[in-house]
Each structure stands twice: as structure tokens, then as C-alpha cells.
DOZAMAR-232892 format. One line per field, with one value per residue: residue in three letters; x, y negated, z of N, C-alpha, C, O in turn. Coordinates in steps of 0.05 Angstrom, whole numbers. Layout:
// DOZAMAR-232892
aa [Ala	...] .
n_xx [X	...] .
n_yy [Y	...] .
n_zz [Z	...] .
ca_xx [X	...] .
ca_yy [Y	...] .
ca_zz [Z	...] .
c_xx [X	...] .
c_yy [Y	...] .
c_zz [Z	...] .
o_xx [X	...] .
o_yy [Y	...] .
o_zz [Z	...] .
END
This chain:
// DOZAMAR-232892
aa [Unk	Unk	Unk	Unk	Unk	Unk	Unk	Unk	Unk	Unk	Unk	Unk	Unk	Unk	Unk	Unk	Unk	Unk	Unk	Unk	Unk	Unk	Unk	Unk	Unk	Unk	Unk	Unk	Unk	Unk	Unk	Unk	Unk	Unk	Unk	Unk	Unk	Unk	Unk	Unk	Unk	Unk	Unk	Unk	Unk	Unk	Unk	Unk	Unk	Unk	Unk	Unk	Unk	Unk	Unk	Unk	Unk	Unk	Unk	Unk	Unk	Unk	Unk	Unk	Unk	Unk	Unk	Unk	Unk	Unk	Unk	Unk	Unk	Unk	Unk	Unk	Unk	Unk	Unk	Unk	Unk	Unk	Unk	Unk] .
n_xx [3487	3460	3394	3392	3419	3392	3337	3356	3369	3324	3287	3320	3315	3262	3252	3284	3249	3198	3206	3187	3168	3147	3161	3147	3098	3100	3098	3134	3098	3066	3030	3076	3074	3019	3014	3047	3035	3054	3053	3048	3092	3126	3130	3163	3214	3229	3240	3271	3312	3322	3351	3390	3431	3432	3447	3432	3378	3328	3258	3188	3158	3175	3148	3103	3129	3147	3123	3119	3165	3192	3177	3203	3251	3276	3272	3315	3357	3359	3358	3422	3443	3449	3473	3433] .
n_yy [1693	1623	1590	1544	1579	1620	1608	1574	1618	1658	1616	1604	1655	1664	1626	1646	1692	1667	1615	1559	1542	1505	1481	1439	1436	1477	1502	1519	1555	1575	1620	1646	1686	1677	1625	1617	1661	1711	1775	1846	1883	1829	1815	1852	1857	1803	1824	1871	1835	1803	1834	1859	1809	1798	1832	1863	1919	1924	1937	1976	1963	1917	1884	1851	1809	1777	1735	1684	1623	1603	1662	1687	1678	1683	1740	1752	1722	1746	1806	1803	1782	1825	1871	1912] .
n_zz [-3308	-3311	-3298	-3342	-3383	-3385	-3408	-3452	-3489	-3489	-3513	-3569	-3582	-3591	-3630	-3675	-3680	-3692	-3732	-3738	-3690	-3631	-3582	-3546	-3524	-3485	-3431	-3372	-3350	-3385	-3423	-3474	-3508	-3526	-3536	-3587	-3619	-3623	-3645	-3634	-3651	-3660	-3610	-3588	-3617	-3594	-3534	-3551	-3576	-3533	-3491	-3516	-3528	-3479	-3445	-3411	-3393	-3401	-3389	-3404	-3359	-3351	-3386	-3378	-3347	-3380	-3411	-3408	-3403	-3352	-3321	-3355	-3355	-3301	-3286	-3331	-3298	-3247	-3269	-3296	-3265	-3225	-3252	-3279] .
ca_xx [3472	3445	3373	3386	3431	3367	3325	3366	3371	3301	3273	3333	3303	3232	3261	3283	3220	3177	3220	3167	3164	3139	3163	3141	3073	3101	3106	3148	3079	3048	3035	3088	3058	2995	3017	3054	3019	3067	3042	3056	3113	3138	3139	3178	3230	3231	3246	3304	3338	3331	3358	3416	3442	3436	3466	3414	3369	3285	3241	3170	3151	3181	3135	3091	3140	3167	3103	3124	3185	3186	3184	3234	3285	3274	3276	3337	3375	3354	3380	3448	3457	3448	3485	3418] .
ca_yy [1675	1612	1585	1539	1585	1640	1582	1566	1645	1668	1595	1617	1690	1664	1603	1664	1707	1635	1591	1541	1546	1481	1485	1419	1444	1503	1495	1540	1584	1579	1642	1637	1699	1670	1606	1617	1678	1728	1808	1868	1877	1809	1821	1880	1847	1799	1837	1886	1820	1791	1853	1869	1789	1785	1859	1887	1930	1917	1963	1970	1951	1887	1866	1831	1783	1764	1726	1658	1617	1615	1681	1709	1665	1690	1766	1758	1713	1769	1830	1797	1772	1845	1875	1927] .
ca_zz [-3325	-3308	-3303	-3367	-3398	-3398	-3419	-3481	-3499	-3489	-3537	-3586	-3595	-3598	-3646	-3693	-3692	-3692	-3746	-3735	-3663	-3611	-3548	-3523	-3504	-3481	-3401	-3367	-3339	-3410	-3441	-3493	-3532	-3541	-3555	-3613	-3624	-3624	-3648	-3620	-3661	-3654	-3583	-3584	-3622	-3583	-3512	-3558	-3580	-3515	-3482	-3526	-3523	-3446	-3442	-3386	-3390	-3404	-3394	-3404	-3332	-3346	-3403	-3358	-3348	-3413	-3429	-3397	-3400	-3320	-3313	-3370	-3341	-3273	-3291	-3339	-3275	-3233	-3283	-3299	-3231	-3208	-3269	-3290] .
c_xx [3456	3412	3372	3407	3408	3350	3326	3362	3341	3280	3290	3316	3283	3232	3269	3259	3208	3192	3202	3162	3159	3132	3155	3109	3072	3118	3122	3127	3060	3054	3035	3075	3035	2991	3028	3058	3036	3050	3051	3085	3140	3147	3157	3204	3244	3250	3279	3321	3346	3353	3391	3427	3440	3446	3455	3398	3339	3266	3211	3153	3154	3168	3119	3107	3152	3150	3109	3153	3203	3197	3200	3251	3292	3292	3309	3365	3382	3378	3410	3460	3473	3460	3459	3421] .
c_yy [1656	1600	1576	1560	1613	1626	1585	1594	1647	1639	1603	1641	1676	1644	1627	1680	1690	1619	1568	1529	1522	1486	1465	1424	1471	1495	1516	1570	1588	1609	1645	1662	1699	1640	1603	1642	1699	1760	1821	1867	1850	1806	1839	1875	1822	1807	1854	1875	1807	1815	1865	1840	1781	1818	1863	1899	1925	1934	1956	1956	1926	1868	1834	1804	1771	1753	1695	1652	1618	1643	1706	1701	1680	1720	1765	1742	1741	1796	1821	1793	1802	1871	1909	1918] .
c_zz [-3307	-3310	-3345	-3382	-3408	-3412	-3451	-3498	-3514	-3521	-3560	-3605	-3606	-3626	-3676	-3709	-3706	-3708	-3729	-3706	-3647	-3597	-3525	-3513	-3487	-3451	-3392	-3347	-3359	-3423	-3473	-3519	-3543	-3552	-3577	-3629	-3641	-3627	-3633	-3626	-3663	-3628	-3572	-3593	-3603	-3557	-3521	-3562	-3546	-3493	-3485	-3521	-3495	-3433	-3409	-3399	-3390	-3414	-3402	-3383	-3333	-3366	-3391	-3352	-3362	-3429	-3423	-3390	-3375	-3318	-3326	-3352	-3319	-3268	-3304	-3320	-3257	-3245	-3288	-3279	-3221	-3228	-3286	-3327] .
o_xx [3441	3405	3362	3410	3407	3349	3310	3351	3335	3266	3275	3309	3282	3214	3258	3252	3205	3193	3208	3151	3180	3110	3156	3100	3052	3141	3124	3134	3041	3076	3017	3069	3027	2975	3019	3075	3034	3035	3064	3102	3164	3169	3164	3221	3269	3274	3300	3343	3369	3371	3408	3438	3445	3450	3469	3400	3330	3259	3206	3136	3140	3172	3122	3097	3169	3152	3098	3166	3224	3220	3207	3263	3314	3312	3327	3389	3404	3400	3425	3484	3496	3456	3470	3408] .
o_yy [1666	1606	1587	1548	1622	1635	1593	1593	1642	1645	1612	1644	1674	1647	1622	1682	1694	1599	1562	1506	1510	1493	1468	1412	1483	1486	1534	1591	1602	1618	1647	1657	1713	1632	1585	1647	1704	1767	1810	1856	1853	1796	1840	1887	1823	1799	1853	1884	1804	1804	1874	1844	1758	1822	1865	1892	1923	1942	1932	1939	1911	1843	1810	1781	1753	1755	1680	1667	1630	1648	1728	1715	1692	1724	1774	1748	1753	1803	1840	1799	1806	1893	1924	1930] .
o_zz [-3290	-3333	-3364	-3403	-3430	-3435	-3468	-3520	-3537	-3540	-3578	-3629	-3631	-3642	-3697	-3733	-3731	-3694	-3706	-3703	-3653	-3590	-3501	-3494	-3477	-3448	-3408	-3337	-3354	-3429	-3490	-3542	-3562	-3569	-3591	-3646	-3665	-3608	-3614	-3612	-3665	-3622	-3548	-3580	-3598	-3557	-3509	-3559	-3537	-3481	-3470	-3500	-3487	-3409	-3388	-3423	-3367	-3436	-3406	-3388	-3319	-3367	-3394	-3352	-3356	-3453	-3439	-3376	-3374	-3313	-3318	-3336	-3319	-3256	-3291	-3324	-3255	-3237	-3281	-3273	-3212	-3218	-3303	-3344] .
END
């Protein structure tokens, strides 16, 4: 998986949870769950759709980085790259 092809995914998912969703203030080190003020629950969904449609693996450890566009991408390049 490419940069924009995590990109597209990860705004997708959030575009589901978030109908409503506006991503143009949403930088790629903005913290996307407090900008469009994602719950617990919403977050959790989140991470299981992103998880099961990029077919790795996301654990709890990796929450931390599933709060910024930046650094989903990064992580789900990373896990696919490295087939976890």
C-alpha cells in the first residue's frame, strides 16, 4: 500500500463514521479525533474497519498513532509493507 492509497482508505473509514466529515482543515499532524470529535466507540470502529480493509493487524499499542492523518498512513505503509 501506497502513501495515497492509505490516505484515501483511512478519510474513507472516517468519511463513514463522520458522514459530515471536513477534511480541508484537517492537516496531516491534526488530531483527527478531536477534530471531528470522534468517541470512544467511534474510535474503535474506526481502527476494526481500518484493520479488517487494509488486512494487518492493529493492536492496542498502535492507538497512539491512529489519531493523525500523517501518522495512520505511516503505520498502515509500514504494516502492509511488512505483511503484520
Amino acid at each position: 500500500m501506497n502513501s495515497e492509497q492509505a490516505t484515501v482508505l483511512v478519510k474513507d473509514i472516517l468519511t463513514g463514521i463522520v458522514p459530515d466529515a471536513d477534511f480541508g482543515p484537517i492537516g496531516p499532524d491534526t488530531d483527527f479525533r478531536q477534530a471531528l470529535e470522534l468517541d470512544s466507540l467511534d474510535f474503535l470502529s474506526f481502527v476494526e474497519q481500518l484493520s479488517e480493509q487494509a488486512h494487518c493487524r492493529l493492536d492496542e499499542d498502535d492507538y497512539a498513532r491512529l489519531t493523525t492523518l500523517g501518522s495512520s498512513t505511516e503505520l498502515l505503509i509500514e504494516r502492509t509493507a511488512s505483511g503484520d
